[in-house]
C-alpha positions as CSV (number, residue, x, y, z in Angstrom):
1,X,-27.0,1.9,-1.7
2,X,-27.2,-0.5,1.2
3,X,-30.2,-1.1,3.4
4,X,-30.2,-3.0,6.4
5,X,-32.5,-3.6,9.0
6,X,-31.4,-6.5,11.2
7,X,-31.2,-9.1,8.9
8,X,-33.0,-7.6,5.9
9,X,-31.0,-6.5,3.2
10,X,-31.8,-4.9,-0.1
11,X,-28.2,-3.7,-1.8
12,X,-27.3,-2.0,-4.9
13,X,-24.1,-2.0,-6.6
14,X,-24.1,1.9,-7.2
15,X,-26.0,4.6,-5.4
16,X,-29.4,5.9,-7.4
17,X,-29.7,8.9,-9.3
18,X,-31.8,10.9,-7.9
19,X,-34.2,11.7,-10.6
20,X,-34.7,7.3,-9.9
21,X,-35.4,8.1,-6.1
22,X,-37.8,11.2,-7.2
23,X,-39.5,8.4,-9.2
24,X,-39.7,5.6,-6.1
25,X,-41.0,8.3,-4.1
26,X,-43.5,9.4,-6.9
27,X,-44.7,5.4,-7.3
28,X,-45.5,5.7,-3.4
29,X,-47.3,8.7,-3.6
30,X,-49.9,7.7,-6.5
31,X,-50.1,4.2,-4.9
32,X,-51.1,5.8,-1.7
33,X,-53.5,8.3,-3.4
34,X,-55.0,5.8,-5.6
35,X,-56.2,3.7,-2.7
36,X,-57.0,6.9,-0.5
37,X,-60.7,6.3,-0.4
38,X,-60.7,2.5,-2.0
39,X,-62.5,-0.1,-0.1
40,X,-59.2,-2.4,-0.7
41,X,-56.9,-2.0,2.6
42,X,-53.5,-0.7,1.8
43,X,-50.6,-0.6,4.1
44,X,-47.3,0.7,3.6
45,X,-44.2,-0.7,6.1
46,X,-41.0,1.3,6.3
47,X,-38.3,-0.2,8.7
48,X,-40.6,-2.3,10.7
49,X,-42.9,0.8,11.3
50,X,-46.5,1.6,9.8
51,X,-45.2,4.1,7.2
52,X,-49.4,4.4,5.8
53,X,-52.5,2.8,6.2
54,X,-55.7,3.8,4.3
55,X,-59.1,4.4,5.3
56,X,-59.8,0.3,4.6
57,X,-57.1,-1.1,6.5
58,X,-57.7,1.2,9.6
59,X,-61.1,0.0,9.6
60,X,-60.5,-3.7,9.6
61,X,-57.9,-3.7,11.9
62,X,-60.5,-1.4,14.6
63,X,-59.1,1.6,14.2
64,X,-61.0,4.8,13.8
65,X,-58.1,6.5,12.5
66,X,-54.7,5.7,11.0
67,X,-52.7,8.0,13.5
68,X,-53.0,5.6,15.7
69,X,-51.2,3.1,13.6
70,X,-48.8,5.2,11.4
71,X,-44.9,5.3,13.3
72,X,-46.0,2.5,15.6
73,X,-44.2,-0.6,15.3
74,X,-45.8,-3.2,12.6
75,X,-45.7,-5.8,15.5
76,X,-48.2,-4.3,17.5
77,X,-50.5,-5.6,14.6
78,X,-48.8,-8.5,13.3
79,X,-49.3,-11.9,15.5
80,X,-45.2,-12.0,16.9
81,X,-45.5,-15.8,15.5
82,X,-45.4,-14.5,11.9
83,X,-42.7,-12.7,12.4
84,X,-39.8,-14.8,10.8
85,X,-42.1,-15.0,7.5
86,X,-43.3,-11.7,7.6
87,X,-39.5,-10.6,7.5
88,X,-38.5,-12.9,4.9
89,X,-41.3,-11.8,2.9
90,X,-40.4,-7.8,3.3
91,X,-37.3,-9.0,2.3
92,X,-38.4,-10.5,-0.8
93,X,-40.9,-7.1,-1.6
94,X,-38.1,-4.7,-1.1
95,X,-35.9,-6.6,-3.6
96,X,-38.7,-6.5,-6.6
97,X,-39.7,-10.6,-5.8
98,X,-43.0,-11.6,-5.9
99,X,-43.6,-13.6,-2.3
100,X,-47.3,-14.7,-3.2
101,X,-49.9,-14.2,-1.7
102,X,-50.1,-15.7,2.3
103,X,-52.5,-15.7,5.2
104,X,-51.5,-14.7,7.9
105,X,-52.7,-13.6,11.8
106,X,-53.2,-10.3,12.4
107,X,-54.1,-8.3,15.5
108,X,-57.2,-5.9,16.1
109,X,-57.0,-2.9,18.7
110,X,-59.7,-4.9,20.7
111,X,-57.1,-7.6,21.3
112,X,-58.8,-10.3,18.9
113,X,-57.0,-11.7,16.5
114,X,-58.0,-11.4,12.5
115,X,-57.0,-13.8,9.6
116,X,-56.1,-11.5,6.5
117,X,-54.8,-13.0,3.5
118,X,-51.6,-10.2,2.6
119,X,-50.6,-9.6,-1.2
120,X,-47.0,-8.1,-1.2
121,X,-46.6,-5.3,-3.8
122,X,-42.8,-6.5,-5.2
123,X,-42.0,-3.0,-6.7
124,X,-38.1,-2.9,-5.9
125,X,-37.6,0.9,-4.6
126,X,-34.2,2.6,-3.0
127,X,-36.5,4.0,-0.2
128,X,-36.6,0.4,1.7
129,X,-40.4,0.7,1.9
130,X,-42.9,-2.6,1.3
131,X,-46.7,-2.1,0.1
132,X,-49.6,-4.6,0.7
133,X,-52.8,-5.4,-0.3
134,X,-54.6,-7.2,2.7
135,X,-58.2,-8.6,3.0
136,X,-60.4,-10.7,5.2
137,X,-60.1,-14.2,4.5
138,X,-64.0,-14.8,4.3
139,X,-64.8,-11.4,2.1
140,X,-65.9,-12.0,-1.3
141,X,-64.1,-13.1,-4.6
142,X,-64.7,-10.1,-6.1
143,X,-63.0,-8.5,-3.8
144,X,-60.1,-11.0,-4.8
145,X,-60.6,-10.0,-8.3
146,X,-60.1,-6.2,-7.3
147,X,-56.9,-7.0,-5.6
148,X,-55.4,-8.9,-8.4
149,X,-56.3,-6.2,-10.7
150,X,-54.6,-3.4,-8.8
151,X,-51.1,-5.7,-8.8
152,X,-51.7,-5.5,-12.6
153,X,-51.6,-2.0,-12.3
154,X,-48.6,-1.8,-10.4
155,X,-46.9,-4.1,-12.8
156,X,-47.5,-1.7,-15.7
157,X,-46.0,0.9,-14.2
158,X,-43.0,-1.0,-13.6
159,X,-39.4,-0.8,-15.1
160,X,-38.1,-4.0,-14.6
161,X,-39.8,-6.8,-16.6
162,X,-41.6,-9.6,-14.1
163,X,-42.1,-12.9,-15.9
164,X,-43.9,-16.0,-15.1
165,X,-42.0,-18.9,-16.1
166,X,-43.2,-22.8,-16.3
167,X,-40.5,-25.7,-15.5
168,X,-39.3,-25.8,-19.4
169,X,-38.9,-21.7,-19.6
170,X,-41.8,-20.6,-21.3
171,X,-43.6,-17.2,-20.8
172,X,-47.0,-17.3,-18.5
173,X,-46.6,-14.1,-17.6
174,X,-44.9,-10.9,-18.8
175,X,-45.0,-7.3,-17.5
176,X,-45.6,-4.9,-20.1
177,X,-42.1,-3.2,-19.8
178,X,-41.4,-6.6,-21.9
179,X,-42.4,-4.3,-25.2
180,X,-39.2,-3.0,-25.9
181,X,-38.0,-6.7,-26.8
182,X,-40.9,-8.1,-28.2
183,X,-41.4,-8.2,-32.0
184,X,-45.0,-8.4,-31.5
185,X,-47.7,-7.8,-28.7
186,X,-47.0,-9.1,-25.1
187,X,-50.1,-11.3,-25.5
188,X,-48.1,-13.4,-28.3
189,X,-45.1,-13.9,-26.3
190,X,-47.2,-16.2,-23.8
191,X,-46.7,-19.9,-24.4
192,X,-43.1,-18.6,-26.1
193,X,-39.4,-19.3,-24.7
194,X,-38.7,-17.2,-22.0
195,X,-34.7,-17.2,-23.8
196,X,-35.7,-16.5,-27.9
197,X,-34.1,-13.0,-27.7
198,X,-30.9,-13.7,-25.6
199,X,-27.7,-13.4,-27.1
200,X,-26.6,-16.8,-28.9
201,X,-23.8,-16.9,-27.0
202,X,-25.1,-16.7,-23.7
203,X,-28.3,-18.6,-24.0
204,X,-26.4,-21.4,-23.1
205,X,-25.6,-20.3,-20.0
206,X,-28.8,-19.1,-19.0
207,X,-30.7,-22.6,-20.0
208,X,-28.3,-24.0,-17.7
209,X,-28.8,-21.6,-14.7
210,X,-32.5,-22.0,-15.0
211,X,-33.0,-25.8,-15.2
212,X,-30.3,-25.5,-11.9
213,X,-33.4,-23.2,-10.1
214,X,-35.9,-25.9,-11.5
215,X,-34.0,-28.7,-10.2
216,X,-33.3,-27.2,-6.6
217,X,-35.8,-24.4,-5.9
218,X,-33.0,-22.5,-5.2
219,X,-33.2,-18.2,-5.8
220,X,-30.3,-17.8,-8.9
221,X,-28.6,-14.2,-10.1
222,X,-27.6,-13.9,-13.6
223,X,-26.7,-11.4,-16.4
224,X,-26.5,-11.8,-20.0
225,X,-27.0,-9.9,-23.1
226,X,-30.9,-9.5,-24.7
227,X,-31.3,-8.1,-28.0
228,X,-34.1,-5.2,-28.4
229,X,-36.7,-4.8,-31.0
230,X,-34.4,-2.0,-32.1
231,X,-31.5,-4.4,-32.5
232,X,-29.3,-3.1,-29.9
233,X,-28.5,-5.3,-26.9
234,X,-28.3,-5.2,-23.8
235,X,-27.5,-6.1,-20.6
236,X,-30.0,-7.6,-18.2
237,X,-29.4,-8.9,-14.4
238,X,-32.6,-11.6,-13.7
239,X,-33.4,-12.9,-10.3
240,X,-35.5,-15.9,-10.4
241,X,-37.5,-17.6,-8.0
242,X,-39.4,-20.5,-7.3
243,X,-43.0,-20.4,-5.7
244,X,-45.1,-23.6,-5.1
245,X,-48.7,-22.8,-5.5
246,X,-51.0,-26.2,-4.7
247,X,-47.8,-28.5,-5.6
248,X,-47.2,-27.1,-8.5
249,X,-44.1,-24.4,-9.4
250,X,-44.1,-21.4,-11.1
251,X,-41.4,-19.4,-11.5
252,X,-40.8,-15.7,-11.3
253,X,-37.9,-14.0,-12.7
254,X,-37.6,-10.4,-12.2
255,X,-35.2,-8.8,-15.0
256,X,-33.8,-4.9,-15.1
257,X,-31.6,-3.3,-17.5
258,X,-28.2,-2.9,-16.3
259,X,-26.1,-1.9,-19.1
260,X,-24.6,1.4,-17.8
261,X,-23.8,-0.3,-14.6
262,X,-22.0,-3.2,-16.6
263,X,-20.2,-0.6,-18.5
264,X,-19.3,1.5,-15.4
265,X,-17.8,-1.9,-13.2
266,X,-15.7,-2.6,-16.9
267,X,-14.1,0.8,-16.9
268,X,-13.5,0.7,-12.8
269,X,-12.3,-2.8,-13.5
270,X,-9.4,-1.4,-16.1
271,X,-8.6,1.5,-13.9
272,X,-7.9,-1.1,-11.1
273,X,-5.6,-3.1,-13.4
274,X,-4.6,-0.1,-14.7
275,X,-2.8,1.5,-11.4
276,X,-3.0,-2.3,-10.4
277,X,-0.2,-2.7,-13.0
278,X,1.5,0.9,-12.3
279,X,1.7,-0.6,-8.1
280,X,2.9,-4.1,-9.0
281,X,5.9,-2.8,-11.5
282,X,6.9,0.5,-9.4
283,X,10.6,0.5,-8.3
284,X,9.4,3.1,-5.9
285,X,8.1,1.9,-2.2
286,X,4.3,2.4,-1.9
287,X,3.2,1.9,1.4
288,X,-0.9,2.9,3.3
289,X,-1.1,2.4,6.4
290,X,-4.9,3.8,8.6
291,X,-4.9,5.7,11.2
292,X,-4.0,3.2,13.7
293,X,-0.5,3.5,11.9
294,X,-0.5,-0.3,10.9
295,X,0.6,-1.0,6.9
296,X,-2.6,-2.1,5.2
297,X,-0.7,-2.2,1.9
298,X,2.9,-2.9,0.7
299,X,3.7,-3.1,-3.2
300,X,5.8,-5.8,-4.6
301,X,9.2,-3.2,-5.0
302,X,9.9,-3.7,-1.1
303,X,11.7,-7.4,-2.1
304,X,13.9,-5.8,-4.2
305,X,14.7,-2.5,-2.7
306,X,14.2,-3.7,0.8
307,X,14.7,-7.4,1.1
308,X,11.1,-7.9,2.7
309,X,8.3,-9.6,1.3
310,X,5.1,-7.8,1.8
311,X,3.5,-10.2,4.1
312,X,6.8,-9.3,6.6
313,X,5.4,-6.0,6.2
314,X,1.4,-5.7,6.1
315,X,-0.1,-5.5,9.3
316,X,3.5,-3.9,11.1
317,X,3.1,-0.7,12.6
318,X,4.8,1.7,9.4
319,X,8.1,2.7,11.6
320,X,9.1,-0.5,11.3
321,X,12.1,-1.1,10.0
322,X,12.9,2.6,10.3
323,X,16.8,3.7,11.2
324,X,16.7,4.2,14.9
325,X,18.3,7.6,14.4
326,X,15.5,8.5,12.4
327,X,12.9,6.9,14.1
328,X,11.9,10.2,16.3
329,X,11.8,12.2,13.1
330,X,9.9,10.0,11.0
331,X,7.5,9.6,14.0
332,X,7.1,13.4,14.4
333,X,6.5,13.7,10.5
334,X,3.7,10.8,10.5
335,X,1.6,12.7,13.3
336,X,2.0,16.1,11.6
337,X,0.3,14.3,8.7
338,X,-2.6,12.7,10.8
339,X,-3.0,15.7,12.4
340,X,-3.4,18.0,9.2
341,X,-3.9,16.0,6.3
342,X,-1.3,17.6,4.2
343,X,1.5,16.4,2.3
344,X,4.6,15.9,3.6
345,X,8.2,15.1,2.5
346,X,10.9,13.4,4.5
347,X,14.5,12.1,3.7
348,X,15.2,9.0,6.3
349,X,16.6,5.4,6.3
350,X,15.6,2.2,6.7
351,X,17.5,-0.9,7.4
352,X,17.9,-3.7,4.7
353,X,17.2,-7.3,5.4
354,X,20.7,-7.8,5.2
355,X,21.1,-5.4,7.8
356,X,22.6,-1.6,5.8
357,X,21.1,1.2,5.5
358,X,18.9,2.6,2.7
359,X,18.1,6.1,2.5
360,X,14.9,7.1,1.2
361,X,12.9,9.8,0.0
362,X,8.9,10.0,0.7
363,X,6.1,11.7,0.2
364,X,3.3,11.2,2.2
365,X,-0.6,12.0,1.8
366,X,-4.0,12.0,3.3
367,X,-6.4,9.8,0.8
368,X,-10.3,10.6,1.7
369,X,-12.7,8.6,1.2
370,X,-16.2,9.6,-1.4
371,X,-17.2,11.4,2.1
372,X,-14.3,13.0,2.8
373,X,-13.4,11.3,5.9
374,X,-9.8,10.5,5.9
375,X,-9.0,7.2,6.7
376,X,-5.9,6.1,5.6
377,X,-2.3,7.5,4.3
378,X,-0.5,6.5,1.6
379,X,3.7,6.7,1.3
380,X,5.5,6.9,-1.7
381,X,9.4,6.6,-1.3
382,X,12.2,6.4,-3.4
383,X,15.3,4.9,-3.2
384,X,18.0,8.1,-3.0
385,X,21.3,6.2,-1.3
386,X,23.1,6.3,-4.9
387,X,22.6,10.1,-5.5
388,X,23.3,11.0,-2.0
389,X,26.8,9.2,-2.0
390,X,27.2,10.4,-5.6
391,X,27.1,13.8,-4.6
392,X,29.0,13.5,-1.2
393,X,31.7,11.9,-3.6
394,X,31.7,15.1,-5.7
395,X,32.1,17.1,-2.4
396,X,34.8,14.8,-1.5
397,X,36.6,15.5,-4.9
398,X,35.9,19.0,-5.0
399,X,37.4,19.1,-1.3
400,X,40.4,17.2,-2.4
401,X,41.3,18.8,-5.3
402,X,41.7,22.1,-3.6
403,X,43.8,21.0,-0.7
404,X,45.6,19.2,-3.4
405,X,46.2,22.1,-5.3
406,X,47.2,24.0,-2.3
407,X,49.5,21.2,-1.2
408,X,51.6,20.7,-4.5
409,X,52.2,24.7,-4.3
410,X,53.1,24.6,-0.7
411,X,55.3,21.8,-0.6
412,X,57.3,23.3,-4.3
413,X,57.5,26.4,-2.1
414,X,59.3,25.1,0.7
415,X,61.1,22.0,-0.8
416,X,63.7,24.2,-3.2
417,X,65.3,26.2,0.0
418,X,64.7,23.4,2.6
419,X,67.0,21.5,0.0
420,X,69.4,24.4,0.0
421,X,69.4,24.7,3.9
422,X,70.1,21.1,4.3
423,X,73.3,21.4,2.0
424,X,74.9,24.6,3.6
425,X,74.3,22.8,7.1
426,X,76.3,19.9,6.3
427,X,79.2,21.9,5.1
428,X,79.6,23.7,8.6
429,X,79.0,21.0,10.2
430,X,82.6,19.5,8.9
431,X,84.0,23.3,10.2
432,X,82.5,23.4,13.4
433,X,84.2,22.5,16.6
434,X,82.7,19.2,17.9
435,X,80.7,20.9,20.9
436,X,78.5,22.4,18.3
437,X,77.7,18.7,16.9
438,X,74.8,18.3,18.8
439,X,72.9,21.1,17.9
440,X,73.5,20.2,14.2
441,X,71.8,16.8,14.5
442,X,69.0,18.8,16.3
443,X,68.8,20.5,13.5
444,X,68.9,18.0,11.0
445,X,66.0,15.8,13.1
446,X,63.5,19.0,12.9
447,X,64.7,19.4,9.0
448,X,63.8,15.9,8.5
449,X,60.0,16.3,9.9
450,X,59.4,19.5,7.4
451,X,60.7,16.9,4.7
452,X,58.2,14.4,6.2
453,X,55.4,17.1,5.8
454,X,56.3,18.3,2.3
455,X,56.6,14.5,1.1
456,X,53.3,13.9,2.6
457,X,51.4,17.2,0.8
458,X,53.5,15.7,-2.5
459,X,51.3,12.8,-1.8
460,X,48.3,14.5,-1.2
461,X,48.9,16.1,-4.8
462,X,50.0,13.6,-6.5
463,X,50.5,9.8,-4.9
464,X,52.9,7.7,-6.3
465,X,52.2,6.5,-9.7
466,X,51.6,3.1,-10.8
467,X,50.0,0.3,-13.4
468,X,46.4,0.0,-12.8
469,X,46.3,-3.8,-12.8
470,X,44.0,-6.4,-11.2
471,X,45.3,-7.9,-7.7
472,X,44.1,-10.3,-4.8
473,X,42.8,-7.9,-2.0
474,X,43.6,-10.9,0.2
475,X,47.4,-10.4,-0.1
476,X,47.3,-6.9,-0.7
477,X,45.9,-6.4,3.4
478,X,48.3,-9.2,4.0
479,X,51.2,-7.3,2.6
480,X,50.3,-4.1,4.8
481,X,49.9,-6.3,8.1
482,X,53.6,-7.7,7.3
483,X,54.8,-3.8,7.5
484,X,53.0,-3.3,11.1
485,X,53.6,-7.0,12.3
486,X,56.4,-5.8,15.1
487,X,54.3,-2.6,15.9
488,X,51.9,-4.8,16.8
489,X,53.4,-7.8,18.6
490,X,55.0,-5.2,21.1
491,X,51.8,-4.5,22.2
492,X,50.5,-8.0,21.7
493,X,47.9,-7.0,19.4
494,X,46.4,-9.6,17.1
495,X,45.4,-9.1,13.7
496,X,42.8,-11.0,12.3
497,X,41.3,-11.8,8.5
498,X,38.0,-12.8,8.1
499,X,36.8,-13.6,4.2
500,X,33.7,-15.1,3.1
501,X,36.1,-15.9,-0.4
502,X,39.1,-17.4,-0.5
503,X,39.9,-15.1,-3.3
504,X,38.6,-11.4,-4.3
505,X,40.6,-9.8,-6.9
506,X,39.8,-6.0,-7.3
507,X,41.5,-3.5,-10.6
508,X,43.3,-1.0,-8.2
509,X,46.9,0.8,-8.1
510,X,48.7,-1.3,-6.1
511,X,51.0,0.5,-4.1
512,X,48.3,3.2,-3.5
513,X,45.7,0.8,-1.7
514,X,48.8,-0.6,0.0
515,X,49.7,2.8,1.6
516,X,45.6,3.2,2.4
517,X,45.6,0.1,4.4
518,X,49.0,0.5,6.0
519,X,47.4,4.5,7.3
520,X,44.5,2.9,8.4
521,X,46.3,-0.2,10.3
522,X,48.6,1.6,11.6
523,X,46.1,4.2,13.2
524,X,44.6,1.3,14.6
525,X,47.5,-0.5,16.4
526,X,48.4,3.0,17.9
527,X,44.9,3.4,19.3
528,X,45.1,0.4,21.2
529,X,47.2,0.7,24.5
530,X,47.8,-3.4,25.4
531,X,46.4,-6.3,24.3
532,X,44.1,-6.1,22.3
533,X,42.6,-7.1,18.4
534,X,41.9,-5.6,15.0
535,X,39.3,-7.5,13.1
536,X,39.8,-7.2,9.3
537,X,36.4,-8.9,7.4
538,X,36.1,-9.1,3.5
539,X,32.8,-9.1,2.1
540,X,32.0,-9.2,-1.9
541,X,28.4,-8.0,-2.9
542,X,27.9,-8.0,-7.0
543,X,30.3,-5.8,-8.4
544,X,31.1,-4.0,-4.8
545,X,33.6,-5.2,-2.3
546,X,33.7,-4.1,1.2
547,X,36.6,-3.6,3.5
548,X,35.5,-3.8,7.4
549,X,38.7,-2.7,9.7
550,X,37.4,-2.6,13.6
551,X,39.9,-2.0,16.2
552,X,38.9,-2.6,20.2
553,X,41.1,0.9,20.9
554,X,40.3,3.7,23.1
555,X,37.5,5.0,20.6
556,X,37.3,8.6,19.2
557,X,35.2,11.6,20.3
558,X,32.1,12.5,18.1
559,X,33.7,16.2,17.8
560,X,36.9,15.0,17.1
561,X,35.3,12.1,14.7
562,X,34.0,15.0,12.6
563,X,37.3,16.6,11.5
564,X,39.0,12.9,10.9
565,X,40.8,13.9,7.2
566,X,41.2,17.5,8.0
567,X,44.8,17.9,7.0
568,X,47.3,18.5,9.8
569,X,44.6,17.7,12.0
570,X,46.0,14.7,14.6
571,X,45.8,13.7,17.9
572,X,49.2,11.9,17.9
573,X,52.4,13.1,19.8
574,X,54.5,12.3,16.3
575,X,51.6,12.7,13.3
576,X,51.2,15.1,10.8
577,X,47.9,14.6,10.4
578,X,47.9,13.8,6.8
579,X,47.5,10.1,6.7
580,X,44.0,9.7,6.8
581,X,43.7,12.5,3.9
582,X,45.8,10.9,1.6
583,X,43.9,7.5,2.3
584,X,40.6,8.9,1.6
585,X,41.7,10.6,-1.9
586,X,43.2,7.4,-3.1
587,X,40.0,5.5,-2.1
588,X,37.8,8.2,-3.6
589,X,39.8,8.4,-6.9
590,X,39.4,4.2,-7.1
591,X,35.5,5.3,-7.6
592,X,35.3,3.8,-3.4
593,X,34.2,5.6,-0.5
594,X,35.9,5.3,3.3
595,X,33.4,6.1,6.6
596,X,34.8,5.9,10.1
597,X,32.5,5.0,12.5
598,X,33.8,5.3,16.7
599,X,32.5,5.7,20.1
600,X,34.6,6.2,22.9
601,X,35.9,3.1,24.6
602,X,34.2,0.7,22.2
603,X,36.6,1.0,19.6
604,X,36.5,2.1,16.0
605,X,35.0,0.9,12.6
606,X,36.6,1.6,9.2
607,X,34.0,1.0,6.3
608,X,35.6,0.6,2.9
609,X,33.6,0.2,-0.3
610,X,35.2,-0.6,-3.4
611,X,34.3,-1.5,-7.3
612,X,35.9,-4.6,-8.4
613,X,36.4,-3.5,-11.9
């Protein structure tokens, strides 16, 4: 618990139980009855308001009653130049510290001012209230006497043990809640060190803290282990501090048991490293960003999967980084979370430090704070990009295998009387007059385009064989550029290599990969009318190498882009629409992958990925 009132402060380091607040209130209420009718004034402060005043303190204050005091500010009565002390010493009172006793100036109803001398009542309580004893400064010393014995009382009643130390750590004082540690009575502890029960190993350690308080007056904090009469120890938190009394210092150390607490902060402590541990060594992306939608948290995993470090990342809004194509649905997702605090789950992508794409799948949920409020969101996400190609290359070879299988019966269908046809029409061609010439070789071109198709569904089933062997993918592209080198200088194309090695060798079939790059090529020098430039880059990332063909041709339409590798499907006056088919099985069964990427008039992009080995 945490009470604050301008600048005082009394703090806990866990919330009370409330059978400890029952008690607090309980101490409050016998104080209060025992001075009911006393001739010792009592008042009672709670957040700079009169909280009680008994019949005594009314009285010497000229009141006739304490309505007129009680919920009325304290510095109606207090002189407002005591005000800094008075604070400090509430302060002190609230947090179980003895402040001494101190005159002060006080204020009657009449307007006169009274000297009182105040005794604070340092009984540390969750409620934030302060008790004091106050008197004339010119009443009698029995009175005194009276006064001192009621603090005894309070004392007794105490939990925490209140000490009286002298400057070489002997007892002067001891509260009798001392008893459970000493082997004797309290009256035989006085004159005895103040450290004889502490564990061995931390007396050190608290000698030293304590001649540090000595030496400069300063309050000091400390916990340590003290050994019951029972033999069980345990752990005590001591605030000391230092009051000069007629230039001479005592000290006052007020000690409580906080063993369950200790225990409690160890086992949160092992829980944090705990999922500390679990954060730090994740390879999934945990993100939590509040509800202002800035990243508050980033774990370590975003280097690797990512590229980022976390700093590049805590403190962004969360959609950065996000694909722009997903960026509308990832932002719609996020506010349907805010808005209803349940779960979500999204597939997206996010772009690389190096500038691809990784796809991603996360979860997202509210977390609520001990009072429910919901102030932040945390995102767990999983790298997916390798399971989503892997099963878009089992739908590739599913979809190839089939029109394969339809191809190779197709084309032995036709091929055994197309061979036939082409035989008998050469033999009437020798008996036919020489008018009918002409419509032979008509016959014989449209003959040889149903031999083109057949050859290329023969490919489709089965491309050429060859040795699987390891060869320079540099001179493999050069090779296929040779074969479309006059294509291309009739339309002064230019063709250009760009490699960041001067060698990458891939394990391929040779004359397979050849045909690939001569399809794709040769799509791209007939997609450019004049002029114009194919850009061929090279990359090689670990084991995967990366085959970039752009073209600055007249582009493809998204519809049509869709259907590229359809077979038969061409938008060429003289294709067969088999070329890019064939291409993407030979790429697929080298363990690769092939994306086209086009926009009208800006040209298109071939992406080829390829294991080396």
């Amino acid at each position: 618990m945490t009470y604050n009132k301008d600048h005082i402060t009394y703090k806990s380091l866990s919330p009370p139980p409330d059978d400890v607040i029952k008690e607090e209130r309980d101490k409050i209420t016998n104080l209060v009855k025992y001075y009911e009718g006393s001739t010792t004034a009592l008042v009672v402060q709670k957040n700079e308001k009169w909280f009680y005043l008994n019949t005594a303190a009314v009285y010497l204050l000229g009141y006739n009653d304490s309505s007129e005091l009680e919920g009325k500010s304290i510095w109606e009565t207090i002189h407002p130049s005591e005000r800094e002390l008075v604070l400090k010493r509430i302060e002190a009172s609230i947090n179980g510290v003895n402040p001494g006793a101190f005159i002060q100036k006080w204020i009657k109803k009449d307007g006169s001012s009274v000297s009182v001398e105040v005794l604070a009542i340092p009984v540390e309580n969750y409620l934030g209230q302060t008790s004091a004893i106050i008197k004339e400064v010119d009443q009698e010393s029995k009175k005194v006497q009276e006064m001192y014995t009621n603090y005894e009382l309070i004392t007794e009643n105490m939990n925490e043990i209140i000490s009286l130390l002298d400057a070489n750590g002997k007892l002067l004082y001891v509260s009798p809640s001392y008893r459970e540690y000493a082997r004797g009575s309290i009256d035989d502890e006085i004159g005895r060190s103040s450290i004889r029960y502490i564990h061995k190993e931390d007396r050190e350690h608290v000698r030293t803290e304590f001649f540090k308080l000595v030496k400069f007056r300063k309050p000091l904090m400390i916990k340590y282990r003290m050994q019951r009469k029972d033999g069980v120890f345990r752990y005590i938190e001591s605030q000391g501090t230092c009051i000069l009394n007629e230039e001479k210092c005592s000290y006052v150390v007020v000690s409580r048991d906080v063993t369950e607490k200790h225990y409690a902060e160890i086992k949160l402590q092992l829980n944090e490293k705990k999922h500390r541990m679990i954060l730090e060594h994740s390879n999934d992306l945990i993100c939590m960003m509040n509800d202002e939608r800035t990243s508050v948290y980033a774990s370590p995993s975003y280097k690797e999967v990512l590229g980022y470090e976390q700093r590049e990342v805590i403190g962004k809004d969360i959609l950065t980084f996000i694909h722009p194509e997903d960026y509308e649905k990832c932002q719609k997702a996020i506010q349907t979370l805010m808005e209803t605090k349940q779960s979500i789950t999204i597939v997206y992508r996010k772009v690389h430090a190096s500038g691809h794409s990784v796809i991603l799948e996360a979860k997202g949920m509210a977390v609520s704070e001990g009072d429910g409020q919901v102030t932040h969101f945390v995102f767990i996400s999983r790298d997916i990009t390798e399971k989503v190609q892997l099963e878009q290359y089992r739908e590739n070879i599913d979809k190839l295998a089939i029109i394969g299988d339809v191809a190779a019966g197709f084309a032995h269908e036709i091929r055994n009387p197309l061979t036939s046809i082409k035989g008998f029409l050469r033999l009437l061609a020798k008996k036919d007059a020489e008018d009918d010439v002409m419509y032979h070789q008509i016959i014989e071109g449209e003959l040889a385009k149903i031999e083109e198709v057949i050859n290329g569904f023969i490919s489709l089933a089965k491309p050429e064989a060859g040795e699987v062997a390891e060869v320079s993918l540099l001179k493999l592209i050069k090779n296929a550029i040779n074969v479309l080198t006059a294509q291309a200088a009739s339309k002064n194309i230019r063709i250009n290599i760009s490699s960041q090695l001067k060698s990458i060798v891939i394990c391929c079939q040779k004359n397979q990969m050849k045909q690939v790059f001569i399809n794709i090529l040769k799509n791209a020098v007939e997609a450019i009318e004049e002029n114009g430039q194919i850009d061929v880059i090279l990359e090689e990332n670990n084991n995967v190498v990366s085959i970039e063909i752009h073209d600055n041709g007249i582009g493809i339409e998204e519809d049509r882009l869709e259907r590229i590798g359809v077979p038969f499907y061409t938008n060429k006056e003289k294709g067969i629409g088999l070329g890019m088919t064939v291409s993407n099985k030979i790429i697929t069964e080298h363990d690769g992958s092939l994306r086209i990427e086009s926009r009208p008039g800006e040209g298109t992009k071939v992406l080829i990925r390829l294991p080396k080995n």
